[in-house]
Phi, psi and omega in degrees: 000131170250129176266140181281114192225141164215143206222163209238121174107107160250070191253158165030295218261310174330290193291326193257327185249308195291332190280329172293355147290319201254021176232005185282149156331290197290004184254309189330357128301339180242303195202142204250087143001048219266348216166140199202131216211143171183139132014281160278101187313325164291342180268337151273334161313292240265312195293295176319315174272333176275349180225023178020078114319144165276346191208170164226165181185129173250052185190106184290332169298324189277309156322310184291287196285000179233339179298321177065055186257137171280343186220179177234076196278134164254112206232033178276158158316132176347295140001316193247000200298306182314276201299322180293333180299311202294343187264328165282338183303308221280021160253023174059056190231128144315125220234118182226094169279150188262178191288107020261124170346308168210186186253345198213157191283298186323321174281324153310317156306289169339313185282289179325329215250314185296274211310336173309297182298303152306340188035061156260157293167098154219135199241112179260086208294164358253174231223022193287339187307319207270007167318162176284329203256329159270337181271009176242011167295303177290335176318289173297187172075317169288334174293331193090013200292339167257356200047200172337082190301136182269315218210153174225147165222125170218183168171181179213094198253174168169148174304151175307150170309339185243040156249028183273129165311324179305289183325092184262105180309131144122325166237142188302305205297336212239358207244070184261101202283117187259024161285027180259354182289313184262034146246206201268137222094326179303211161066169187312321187274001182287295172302290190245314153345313201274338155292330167304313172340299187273346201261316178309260180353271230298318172289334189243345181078178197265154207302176171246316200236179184208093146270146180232168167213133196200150183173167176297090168284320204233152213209322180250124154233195189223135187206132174064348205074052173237139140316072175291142167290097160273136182265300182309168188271121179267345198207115189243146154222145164223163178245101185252178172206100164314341200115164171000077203035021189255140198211145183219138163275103174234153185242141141247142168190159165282053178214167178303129132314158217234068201080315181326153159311080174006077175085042160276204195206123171214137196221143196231130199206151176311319183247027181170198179203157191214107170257141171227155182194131160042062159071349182255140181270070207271160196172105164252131190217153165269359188258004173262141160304353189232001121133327186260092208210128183261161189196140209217048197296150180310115175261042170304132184259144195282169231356041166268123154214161132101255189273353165301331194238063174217346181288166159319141160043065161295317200277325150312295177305310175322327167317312192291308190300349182282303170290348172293311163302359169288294183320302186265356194250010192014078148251162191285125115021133145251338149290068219271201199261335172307333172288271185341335185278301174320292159359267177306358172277256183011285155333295177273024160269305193271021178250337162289310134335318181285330198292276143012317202359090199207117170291147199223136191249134190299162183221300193284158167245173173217192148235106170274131185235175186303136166241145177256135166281154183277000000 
């Protein structure tokens, strides 16, 4: 059996990862391109034939009632996650959302609540906990390798989009106007935040508390040669609190970095530190005889091999391929929408927080459970 998948938005994330993953060879066995839907008809035209597609559509209603799809990937501005998921669950379409799920804890519910009821299958990106290399963070870690953890530090800074190479003035299909980061809905932590987030949690489980501090750094940008007008918070800093006494710093923003890693990790502990950066493991500890020790464990994302894993947004396609593997093998998701929720508390807590300037204490929970590959 090929599950019939069709993704809606052929922007950036798309163009460079998801259609050259769902259009490789080796998956097609598994899982069928049935479709491709955007906004702009050349742009789904032009998407459809570079990536033999079976269909195209500049209308997602129409795709959903005529594609005769078992699944959906939503790869649309952020914005928009929330109503397209809620219109496929509620056409009995299995749901793969890109990051962030919804924008509110209220909506996140809404969905969670739909999918129970429709009993479709959704996986809500990203899916970074179940990397190989966190899962042997937490492995040490559970170990006591640090002893008593005090204090984490992550984050996710990066220049704003539209100093991305892809984006080319002048042709319609790559000429994707990305100012949509810096309106409401937008911004870095929405974008690049929600993987540290998700990468925290997954080590640490879910926060109790939240302060934030957040704001406008740049008030203006030039995107395409337009002046845009920033609405969104370009720049977070939060403060969380795990529980017994354990507090993590985390940063987003839109600016030059200052080297740190993407989603690194640095956890402080009564007997050691345990640093992670691009897959690699550092550890000064009292509990090692040699006090120092490095370890360079496999960062593989799971059902990533052979050409996958040199494309673009591997970790997306893994996502997808988790539900497909849901799909035929009718299992529950562990790269579930209950993490993904939590997530989105977080956020509007510390942006309610900033607002405030109030610590906002958290409600939802999650489980993290194993995921097995098929």
């Amino acid at each position: 059996m090929s599950i019939r998948i069709g993704i809606v938005g052929c922007g950036s994330v798309s163009q460079r990862g998801l259609l050259p993953h769902l259009s490789a060879e080796d998956v097609k066995d598994k899982v069928r391109l049935a479709a491709i839907c955007d906004v702009v008809e050349e742009r789904a035209k032009a998407c459809k034939e570079r990536f033999n597609a079976d269909e195209w559509y500049s209308s997602y209603e129409d795709m959903l009632s005529k594609a005769g799809l078992d699944a959906v990937t939503i790869a649309t501005p952020i914005q928009l996650h929330y109503e397209q998921a809620l219109k496929a669950i509620r056409a009995g379409v299995h749901v793969h959302l890109n990051k962030p799920m919804t924008l509110t804890v209220e909506e996140a519910d809404t969905l969670l609540n739909e999918r129970d009821r429709a009993e479709v299958k959704l996986v809500a990106s990203p899916g970074i906990a179940f990397r190989k290399d966190i899962e042997r963070v937490r492995s040490m870690l559970k170990d006591g390798i640090v002893g008593k953890i005090y204090w984490v530090r992550t984050g996710a800074t990066a220049e704003g989009h539209e100093y991305e190479d892809f984006r080319k003035p002048g042709d319609l299909v790559v000429a994707i106007d990305p100012s949509w980061y810096y309106k409401r809905g937008g911004g870095p932590v929405y974008d690049m935040g929600i993987y540290a987030l998700h990468l925290i949690t997954g080590v640490l489980g879910p926060a109790m508390r939240v302060t934030a501090m957040s704001g406008i750094g740049l008030k203006r940008r030039i995107i395409l040669g337009k002046e845009v007008e920033v609405e969104m918070d370009d720049n977070t800093v939060m403060l969380l609190d795990f529980g017994d006494s354990i507090f993590a710093l985390l940063h987003s923003a839109f600016c030059m970095g200052d080297g740190e890693p993407f989603s690194g990790l640095h956890i402080a502990g009564s007997d050691g530190v345990l640093k992670l950066e691009h897959g690699h493991i550092e550890v000064w500890s009292r509990k090692l005889e040699s006090w120092h020790y490095i370890e360079e464990p496999s960062s593989r994302l799971p059902y990533v091999s052979g050409v996958h894993v040199k494309l673009p947004e591997a970790h997306i396609y893994s996502d997808i391929m988790h539900l497909i593997d849901c799909i035929l093998n009718d299992k529950e998701p562990v790269i579930s929408g209950e993490h993904a929720r939590h997530v989105i508390e977080i956020i509007e807590k510390a942006y309610l927080s900033a607002k405030t300037e109030k610590t906002q204490h958290l409600q939802t929970s999650f489980q993290l459970k194993p995921l097995k590959e098929w």
